[in-house]
N, CA, C and O atoms as a MOPAC input file, in Angstrom:
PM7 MOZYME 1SCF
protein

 N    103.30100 1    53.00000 1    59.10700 1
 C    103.94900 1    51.79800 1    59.56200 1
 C    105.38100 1    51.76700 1    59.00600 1
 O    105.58100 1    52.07100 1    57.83000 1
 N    106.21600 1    51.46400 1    59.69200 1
 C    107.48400 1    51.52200 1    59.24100 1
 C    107.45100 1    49.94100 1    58.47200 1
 O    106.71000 1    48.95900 1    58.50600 1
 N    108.96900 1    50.41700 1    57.63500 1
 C    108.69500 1    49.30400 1    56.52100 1
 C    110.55700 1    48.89200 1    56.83600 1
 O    111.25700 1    49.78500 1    57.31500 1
 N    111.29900 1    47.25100 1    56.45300 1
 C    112.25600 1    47.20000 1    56.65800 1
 C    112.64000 1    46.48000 1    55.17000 1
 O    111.92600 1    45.88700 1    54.36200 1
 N    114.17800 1    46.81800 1    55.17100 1
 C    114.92000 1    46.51600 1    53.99600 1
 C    114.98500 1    45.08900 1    53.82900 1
 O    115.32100 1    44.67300 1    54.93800 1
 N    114.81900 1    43.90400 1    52.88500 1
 C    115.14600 1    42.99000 1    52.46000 1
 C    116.57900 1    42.62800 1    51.90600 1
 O    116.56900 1    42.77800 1    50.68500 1
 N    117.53500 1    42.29900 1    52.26700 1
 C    118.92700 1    41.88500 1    51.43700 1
 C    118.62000 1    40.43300 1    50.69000 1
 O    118.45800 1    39.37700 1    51.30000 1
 N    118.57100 1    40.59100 1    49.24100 1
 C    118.54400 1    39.66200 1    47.97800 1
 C    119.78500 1    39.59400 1    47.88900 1
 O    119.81900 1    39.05800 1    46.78100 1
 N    121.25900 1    39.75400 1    48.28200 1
 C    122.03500 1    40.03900 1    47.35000 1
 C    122.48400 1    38.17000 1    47.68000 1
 O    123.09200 1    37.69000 1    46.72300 1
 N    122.34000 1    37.55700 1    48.40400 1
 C    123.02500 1    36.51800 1    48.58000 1
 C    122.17800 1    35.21600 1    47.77200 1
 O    122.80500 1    34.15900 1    47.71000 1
 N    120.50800 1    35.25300 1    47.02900 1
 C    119.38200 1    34.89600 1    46.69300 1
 C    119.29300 1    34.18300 1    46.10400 1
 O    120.48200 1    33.86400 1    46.11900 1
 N    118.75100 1    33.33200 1    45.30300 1
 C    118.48700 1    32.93400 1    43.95200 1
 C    116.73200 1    33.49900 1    43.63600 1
 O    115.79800 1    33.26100 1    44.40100 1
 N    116.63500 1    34.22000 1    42.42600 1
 C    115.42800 1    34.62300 1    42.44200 1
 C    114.85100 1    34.50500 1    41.30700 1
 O    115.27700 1    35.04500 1    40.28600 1
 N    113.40600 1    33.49800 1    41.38700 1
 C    112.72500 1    33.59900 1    39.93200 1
 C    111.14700 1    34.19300 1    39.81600 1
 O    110.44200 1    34.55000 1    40.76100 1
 N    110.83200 1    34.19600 1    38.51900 1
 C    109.59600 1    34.33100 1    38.35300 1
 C    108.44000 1    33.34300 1    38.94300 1
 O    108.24400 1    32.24400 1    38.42300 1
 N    107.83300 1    33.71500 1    39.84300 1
 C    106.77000 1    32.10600 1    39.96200 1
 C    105.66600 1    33.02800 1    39.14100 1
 O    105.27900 1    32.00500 1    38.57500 1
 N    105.13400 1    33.66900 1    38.78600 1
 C    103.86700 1    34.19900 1    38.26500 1
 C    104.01700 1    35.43100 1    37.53200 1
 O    104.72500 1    36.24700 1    38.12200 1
 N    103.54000 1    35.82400 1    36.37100 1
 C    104.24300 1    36.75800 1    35.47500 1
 C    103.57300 1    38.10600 1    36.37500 1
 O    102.89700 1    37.77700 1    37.35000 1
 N    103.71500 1    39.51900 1    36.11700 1
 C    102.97200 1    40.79400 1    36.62100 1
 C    101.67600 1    40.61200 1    35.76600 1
 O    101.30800 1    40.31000 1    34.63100 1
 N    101.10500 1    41.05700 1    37.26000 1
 C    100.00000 1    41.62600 1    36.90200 1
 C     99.53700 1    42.64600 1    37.26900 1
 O    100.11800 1    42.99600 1    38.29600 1
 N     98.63100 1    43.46800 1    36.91400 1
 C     98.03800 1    44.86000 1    37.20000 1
 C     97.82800 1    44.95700 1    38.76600 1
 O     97.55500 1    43.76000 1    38.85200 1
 N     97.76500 1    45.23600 1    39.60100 1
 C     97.19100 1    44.95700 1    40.84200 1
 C     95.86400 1    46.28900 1    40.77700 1
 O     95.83900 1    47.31400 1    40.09700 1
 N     94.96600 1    45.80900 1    41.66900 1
 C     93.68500 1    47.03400 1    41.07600 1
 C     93.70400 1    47.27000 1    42.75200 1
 O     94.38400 1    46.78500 1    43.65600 1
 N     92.69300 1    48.18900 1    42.70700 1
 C     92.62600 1    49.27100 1    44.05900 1
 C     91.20700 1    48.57200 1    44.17500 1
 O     90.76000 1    48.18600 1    45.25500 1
 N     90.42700 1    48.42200 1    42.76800 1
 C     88.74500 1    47.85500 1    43.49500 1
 C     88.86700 1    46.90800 1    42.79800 1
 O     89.13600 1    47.14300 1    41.62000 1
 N     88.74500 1    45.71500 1    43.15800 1
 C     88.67100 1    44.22000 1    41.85000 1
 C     86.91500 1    44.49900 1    41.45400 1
 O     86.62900 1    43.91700 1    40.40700 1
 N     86.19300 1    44.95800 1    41.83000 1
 C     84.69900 1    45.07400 1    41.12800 1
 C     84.40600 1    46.01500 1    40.36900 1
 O     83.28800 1    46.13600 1    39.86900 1
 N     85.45800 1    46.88300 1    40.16000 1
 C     85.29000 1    48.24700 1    39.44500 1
 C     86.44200 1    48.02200 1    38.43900 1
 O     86.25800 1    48.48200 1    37.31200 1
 N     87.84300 1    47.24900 1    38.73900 1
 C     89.01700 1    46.80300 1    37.81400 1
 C     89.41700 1    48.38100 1    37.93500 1
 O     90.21200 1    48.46700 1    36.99900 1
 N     89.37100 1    49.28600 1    38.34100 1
 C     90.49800 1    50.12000 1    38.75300 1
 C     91.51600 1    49.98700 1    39.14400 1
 O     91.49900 1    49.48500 1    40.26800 1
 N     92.87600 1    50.27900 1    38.61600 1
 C     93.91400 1    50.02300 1    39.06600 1
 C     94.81600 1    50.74200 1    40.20900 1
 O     94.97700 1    51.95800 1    40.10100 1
 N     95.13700 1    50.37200 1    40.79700 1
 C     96.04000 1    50.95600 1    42.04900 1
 C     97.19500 1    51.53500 1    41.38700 1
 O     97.66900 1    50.97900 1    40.39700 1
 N     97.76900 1    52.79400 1    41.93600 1
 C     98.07000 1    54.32100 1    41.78500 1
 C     99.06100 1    54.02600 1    42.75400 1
 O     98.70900 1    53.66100 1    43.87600 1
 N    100.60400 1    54.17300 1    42.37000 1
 C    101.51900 1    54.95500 1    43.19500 1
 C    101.31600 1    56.31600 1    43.43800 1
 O    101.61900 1    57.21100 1    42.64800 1
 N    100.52600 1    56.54800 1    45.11900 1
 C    100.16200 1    58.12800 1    45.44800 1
 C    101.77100 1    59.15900 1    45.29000 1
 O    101.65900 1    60.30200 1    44.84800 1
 N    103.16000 1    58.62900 1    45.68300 1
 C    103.71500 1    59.47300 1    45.04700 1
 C    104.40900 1    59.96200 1    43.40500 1
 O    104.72700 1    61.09500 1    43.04500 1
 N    104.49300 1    58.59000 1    42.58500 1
 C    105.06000 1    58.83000 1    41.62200 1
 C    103.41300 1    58.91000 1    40.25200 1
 O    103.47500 1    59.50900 1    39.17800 1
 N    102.77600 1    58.51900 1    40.51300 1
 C    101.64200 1    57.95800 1    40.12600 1
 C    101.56800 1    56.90000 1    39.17000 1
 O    100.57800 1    56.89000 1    38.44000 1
 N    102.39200 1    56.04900 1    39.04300 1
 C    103.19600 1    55.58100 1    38.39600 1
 C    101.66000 1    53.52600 1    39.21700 1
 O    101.30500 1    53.08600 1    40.31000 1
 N    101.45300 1    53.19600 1    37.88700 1
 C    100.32400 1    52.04200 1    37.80100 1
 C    101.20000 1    50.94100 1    38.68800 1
 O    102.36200 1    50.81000 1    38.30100 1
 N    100.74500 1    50.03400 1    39.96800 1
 C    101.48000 1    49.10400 1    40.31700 1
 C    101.11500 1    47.94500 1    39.65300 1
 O    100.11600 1    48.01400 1    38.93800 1
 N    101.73900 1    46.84700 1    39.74100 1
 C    101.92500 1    45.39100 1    38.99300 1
 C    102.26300 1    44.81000 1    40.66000 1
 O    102.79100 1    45.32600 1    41.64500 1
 N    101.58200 1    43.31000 1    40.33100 1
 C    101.90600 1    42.39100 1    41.08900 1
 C    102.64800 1    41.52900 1    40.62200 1
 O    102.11400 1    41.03100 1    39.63100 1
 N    103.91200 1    40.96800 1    40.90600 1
 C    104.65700 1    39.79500 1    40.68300 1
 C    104.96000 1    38.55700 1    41.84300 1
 O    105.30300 1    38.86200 1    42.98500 1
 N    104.81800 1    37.33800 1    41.47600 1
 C    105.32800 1    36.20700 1    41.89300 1
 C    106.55400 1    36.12100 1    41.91900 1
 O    107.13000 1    35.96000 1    40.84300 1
 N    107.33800 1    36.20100 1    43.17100 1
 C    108.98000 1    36.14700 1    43.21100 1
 C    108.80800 1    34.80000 1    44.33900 1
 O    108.15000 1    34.66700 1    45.37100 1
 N    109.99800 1    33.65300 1    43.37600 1
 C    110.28300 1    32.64900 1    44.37900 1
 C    111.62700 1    32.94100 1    44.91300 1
 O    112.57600 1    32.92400 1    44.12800 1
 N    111.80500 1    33.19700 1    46.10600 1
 C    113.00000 1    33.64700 1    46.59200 1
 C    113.80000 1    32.70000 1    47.76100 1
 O    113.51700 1    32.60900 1    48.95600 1
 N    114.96500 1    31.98100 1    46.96200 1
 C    115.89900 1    30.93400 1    47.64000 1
 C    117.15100 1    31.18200 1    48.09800 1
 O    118.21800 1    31.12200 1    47.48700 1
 N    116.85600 1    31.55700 1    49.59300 1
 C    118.26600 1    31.46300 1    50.41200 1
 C    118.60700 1    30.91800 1    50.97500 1
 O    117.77100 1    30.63700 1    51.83400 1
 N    120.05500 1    30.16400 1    51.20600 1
 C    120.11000 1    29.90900 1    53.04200 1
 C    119.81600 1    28.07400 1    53.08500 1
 O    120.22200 1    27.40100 1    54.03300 1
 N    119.01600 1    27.43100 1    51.83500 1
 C    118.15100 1    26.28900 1    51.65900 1
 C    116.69800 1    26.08500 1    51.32300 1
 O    116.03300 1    25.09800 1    51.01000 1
 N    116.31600 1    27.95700 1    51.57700 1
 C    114.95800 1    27.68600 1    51.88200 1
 C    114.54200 1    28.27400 1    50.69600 1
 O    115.41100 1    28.65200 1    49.91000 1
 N    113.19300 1    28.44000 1    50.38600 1
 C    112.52800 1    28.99500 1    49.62200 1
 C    111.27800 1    29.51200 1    49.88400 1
 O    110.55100 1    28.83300 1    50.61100 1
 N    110.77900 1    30.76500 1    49.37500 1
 C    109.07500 1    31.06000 1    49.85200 1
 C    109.03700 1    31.90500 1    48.35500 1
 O    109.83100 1    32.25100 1    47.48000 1
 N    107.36800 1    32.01100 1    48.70600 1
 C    106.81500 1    32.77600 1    47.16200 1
 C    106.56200 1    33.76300 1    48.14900 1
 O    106.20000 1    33.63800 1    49.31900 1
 N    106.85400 1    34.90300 1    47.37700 1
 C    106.09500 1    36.20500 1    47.73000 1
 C    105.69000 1    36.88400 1    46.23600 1
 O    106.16000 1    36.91500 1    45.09800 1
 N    104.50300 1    37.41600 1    46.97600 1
 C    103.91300 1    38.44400 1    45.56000 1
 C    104.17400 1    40.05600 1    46.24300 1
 O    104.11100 1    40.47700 1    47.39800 1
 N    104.46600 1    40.65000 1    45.03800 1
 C    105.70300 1    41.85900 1    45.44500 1
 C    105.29700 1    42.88700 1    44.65200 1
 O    105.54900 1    42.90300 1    43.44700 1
 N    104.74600 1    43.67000 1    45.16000 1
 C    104.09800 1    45.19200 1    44.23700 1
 C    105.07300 1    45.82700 1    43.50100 1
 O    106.18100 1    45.63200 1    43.99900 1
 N    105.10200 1    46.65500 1    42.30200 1
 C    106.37900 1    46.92400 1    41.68300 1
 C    105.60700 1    47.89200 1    40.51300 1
 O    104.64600 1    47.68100 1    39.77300 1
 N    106.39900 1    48.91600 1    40.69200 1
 C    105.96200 1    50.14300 1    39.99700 1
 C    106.08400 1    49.59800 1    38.07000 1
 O    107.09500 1    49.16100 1    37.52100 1
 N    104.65600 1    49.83300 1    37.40600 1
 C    104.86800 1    49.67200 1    36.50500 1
 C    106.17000 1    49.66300 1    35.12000 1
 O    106.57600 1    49.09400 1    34.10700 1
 N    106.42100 1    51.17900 1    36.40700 1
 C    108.12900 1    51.21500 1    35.19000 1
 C    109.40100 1    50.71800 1    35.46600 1
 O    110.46900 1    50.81500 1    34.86200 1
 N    108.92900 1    49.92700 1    36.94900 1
 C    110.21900 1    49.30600 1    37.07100 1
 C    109.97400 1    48.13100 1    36.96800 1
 O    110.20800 1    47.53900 1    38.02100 1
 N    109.47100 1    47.27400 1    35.88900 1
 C    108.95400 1    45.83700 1    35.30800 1
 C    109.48800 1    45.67200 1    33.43600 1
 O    109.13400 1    46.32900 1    32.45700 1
 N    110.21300 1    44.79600 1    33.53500 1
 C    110.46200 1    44.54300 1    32.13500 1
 C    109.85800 1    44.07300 1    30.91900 1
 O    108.79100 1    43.76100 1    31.44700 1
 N    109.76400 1    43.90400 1    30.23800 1
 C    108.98300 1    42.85100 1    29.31800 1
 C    109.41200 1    41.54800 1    29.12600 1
 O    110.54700 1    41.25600 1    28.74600 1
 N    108.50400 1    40.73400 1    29.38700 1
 C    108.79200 1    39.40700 1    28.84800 1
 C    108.82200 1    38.80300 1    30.05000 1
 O    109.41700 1    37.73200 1    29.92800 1
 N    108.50000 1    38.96700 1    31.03000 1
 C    109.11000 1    38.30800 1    32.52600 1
 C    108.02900 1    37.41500 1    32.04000 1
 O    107.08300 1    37.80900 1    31.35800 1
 N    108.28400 1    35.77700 1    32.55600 1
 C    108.01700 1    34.42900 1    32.38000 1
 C    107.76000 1    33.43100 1    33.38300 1
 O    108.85200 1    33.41900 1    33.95300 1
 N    107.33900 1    32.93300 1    33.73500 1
 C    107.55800 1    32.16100 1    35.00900 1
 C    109.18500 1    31.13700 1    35.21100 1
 O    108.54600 1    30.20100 1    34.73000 1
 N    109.91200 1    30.82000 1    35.34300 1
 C    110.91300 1    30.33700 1    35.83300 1
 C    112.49200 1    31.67300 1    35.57200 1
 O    113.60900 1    31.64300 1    36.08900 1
 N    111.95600 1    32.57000 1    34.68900 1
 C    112.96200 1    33.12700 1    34.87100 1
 C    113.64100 1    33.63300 1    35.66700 1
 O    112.85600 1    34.06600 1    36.51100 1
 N    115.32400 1    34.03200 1    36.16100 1
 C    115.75200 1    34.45200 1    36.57100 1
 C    115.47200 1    35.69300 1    36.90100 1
 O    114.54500 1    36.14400 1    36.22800 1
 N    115.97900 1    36.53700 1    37.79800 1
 C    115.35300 1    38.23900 1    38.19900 1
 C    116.40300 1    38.07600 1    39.43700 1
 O    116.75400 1    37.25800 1    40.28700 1
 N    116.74100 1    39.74700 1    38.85100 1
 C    116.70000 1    40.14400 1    40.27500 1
 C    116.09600 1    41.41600 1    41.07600 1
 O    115.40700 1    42.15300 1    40.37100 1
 N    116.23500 1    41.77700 1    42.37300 1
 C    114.85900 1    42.48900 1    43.01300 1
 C    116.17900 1    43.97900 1    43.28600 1
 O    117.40600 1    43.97000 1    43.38100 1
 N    115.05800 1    45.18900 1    43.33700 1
 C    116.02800 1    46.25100 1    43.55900 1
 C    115.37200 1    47.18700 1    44.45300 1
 O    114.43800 1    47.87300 1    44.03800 1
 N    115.67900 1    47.24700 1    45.34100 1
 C    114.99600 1    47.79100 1    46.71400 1
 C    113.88500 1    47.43800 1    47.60200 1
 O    113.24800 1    48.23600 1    48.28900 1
 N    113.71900 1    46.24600 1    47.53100 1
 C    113.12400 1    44.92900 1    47.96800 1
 C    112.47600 1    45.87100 1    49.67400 1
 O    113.11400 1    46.77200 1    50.21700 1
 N    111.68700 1    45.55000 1    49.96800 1
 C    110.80000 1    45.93400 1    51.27800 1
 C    109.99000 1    45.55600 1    52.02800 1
 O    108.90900 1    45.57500 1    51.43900 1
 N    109.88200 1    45.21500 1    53.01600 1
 C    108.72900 1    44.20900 1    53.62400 1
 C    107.98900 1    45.57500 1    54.51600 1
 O    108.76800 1    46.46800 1    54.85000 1
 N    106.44900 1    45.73300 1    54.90500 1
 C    105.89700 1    46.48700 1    55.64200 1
 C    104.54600 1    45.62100 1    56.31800 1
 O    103.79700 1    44.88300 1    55.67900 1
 N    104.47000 1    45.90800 1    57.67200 1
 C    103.48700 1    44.89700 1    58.22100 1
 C    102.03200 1    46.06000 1    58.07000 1
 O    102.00300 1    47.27300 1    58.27700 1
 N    101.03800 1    45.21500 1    57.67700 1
 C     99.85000 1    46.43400 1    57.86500 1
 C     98.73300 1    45.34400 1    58.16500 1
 O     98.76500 1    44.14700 1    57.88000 1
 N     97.48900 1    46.24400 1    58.97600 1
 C     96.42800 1    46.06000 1    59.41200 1
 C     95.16900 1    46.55300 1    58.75100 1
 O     95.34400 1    47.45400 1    57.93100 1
 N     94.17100 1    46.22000 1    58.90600 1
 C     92.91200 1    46.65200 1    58.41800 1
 C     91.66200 1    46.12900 1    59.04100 1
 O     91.64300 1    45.24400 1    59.89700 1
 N     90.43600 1    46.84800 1    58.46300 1
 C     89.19800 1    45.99000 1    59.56600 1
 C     88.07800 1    46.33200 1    58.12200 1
 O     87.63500 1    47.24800 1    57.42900 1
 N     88.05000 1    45.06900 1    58.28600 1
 C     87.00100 1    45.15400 1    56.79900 1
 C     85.57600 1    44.30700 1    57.50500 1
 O     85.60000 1    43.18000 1    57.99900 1
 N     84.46200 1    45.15300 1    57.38700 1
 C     83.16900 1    44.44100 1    57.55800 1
 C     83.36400 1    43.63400 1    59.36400 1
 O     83.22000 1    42.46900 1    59.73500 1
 N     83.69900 1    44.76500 1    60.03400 1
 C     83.82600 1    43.86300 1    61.65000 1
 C     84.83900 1    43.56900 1    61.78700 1
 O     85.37300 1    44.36500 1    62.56000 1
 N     85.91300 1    42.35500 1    61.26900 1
 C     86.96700 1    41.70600 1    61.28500 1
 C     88.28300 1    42.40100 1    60.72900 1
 O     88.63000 1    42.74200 1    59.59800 1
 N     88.81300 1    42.46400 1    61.85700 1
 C     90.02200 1    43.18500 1    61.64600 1
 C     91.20200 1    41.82000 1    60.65500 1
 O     91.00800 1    40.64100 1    60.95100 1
 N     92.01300 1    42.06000 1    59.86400 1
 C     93.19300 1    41.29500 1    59.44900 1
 C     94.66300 1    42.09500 1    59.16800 1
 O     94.81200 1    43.31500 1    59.09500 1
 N     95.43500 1    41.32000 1    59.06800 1
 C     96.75400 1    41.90700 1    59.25600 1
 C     97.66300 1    41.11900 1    58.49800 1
 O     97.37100 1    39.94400 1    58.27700 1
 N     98.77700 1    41.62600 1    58.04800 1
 C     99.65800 1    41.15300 1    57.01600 1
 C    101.17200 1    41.42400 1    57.00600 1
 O    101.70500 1    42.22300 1    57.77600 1
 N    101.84300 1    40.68900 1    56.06200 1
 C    103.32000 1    41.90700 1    55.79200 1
 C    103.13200 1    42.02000 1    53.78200 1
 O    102.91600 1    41.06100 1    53.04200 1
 N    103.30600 1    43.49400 1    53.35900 1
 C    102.98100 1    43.29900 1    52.31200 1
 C    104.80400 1    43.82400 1    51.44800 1
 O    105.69600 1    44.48800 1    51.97600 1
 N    104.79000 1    43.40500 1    50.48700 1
 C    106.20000 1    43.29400 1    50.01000 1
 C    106.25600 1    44.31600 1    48.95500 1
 O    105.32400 1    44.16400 1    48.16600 1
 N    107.17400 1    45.49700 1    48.61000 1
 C    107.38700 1    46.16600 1    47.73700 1
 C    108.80400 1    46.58900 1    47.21400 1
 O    109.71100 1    47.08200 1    47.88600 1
 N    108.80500 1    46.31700 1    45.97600 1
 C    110.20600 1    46.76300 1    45.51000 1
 C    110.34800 1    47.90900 1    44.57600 1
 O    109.20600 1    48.20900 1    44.22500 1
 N    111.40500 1    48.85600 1    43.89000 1
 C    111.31700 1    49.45400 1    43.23300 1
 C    111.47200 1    49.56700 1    41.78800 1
 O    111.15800 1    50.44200 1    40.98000 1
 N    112.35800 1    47.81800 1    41.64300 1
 C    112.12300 1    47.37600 1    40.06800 1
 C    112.58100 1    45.74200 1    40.45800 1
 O    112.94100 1    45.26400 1    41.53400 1
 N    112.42800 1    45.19700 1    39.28800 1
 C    112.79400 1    43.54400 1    39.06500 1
 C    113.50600 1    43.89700 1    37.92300 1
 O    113.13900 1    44.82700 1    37.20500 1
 N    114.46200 1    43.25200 1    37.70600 1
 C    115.50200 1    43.50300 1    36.19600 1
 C    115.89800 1    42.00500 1    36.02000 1
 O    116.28600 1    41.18900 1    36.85600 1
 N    115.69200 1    41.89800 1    34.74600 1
 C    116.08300 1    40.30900 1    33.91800 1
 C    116.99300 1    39.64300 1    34.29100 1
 O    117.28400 1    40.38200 1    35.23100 1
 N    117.58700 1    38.98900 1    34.34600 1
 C    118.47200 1    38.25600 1    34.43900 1
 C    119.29300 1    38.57700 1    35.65100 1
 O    119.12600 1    39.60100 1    36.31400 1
 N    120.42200 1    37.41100 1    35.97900 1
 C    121.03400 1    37.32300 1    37.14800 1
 C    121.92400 1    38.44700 1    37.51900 1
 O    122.52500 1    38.43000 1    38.59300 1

């Protein structure tokens, strides 16, 4: 599925929810694997305000491109920001999404 670029540069961007591990099986707590870098993903809460508006997105982000200390209201900003639409069919029922990935979050403005 092709995936398209996000422009943050105009943004205001904070923490809504600190990283977390994101797992591949939540019943097994295995964690999900960047297949090329292999590098552990994290989920983060980014509230992202442009334009007037605001939305939360939760935004996959390679373990090593996550800082320490990220907080909920802090400032951030996003660095290769990505939106990709994907599908699936779990148990009969197909669902579909856009899922968000960046290549780091860095502290401050």
């Amino acid at each position: 599925m092709p995936s398209f670029k996000i422009d943050t540069s105009t943004a205001v961007v904070f923490v809504a929810t600190p990283p977390t591990k994101k797992l591949k099986n939540k019943q097994t707590g295995e964690p999900a694997i960047d297949v090329q870098t292999g590098a552990t993903l994290m989920t983060v809460g980014l509230l992202i305000s442009d334009e007037g508006e605001g939305n939360l997105y939760q935004v996959t982000v390679p373990e090593t491109g996550v800082p320490e200390g990220l907080t909920p209201g802090s400032p951030v900003s996003v660095v290769g920001l990505k939106a990709r639409d994907w599908e699936n069919e779990f148990n009969g029922q197909k669902r579909h999404g856009i899922s968000f990935r960046a290549v780091a979050i860095t502290a401050g403005v």
